[in-house]
C-alpha positions in Angstrom: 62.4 97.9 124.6 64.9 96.3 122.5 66.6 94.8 124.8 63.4 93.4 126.5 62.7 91.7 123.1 66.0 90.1 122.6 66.5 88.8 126.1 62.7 87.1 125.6 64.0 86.1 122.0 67.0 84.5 123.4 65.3 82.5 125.9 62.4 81.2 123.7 65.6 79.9 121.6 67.3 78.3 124.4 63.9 77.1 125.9 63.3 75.9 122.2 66.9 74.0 122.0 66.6 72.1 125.3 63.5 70.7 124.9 60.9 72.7 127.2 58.6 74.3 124.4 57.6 72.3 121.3 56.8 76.0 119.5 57.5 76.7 115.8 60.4 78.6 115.0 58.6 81.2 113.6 56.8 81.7 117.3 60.3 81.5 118.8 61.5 84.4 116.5 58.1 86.2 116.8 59.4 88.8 119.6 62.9 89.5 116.9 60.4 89.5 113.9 57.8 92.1 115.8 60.5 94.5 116.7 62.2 94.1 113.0 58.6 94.6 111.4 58.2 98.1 114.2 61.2 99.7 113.0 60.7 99.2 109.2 57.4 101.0 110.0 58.6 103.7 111.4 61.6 104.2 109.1 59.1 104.2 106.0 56.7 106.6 108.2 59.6 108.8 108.5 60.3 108.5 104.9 56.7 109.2 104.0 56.6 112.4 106.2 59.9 113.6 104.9 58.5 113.6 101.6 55.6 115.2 102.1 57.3 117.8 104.1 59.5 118.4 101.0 56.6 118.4 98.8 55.5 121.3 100.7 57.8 123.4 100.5 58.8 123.3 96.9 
């Protein structure tokens, strides 16, 4: 999946740098920004459960 991202990511910039889309930046970077906003997710979701597990057992 990652990889699927940045190869889309790469050629939204490259189709972004030669002319062929007129996008905003931020649409260009949406796939990177998507993927970066997934893994924060599920980092703090594995923070959250980790705490709750160790609020458990204390």
């Amino acid at each position: 999946m990652c990889n699927f991202l940045l190869i889309i990511t790469l050629i939204y910039v490259l189709a972004k740098l030669f002319g062929l889309i007129a996008w905003s930046w931020l649409l260009v970077f949406m796939p990177l920004i998507a993927w970066i906003i997934w893994n924060v997710f599920l980092i703090g979701l594995g923070i959250v459960i980790r705490l709750h597990e160790k609020g458990r057992h204390e």
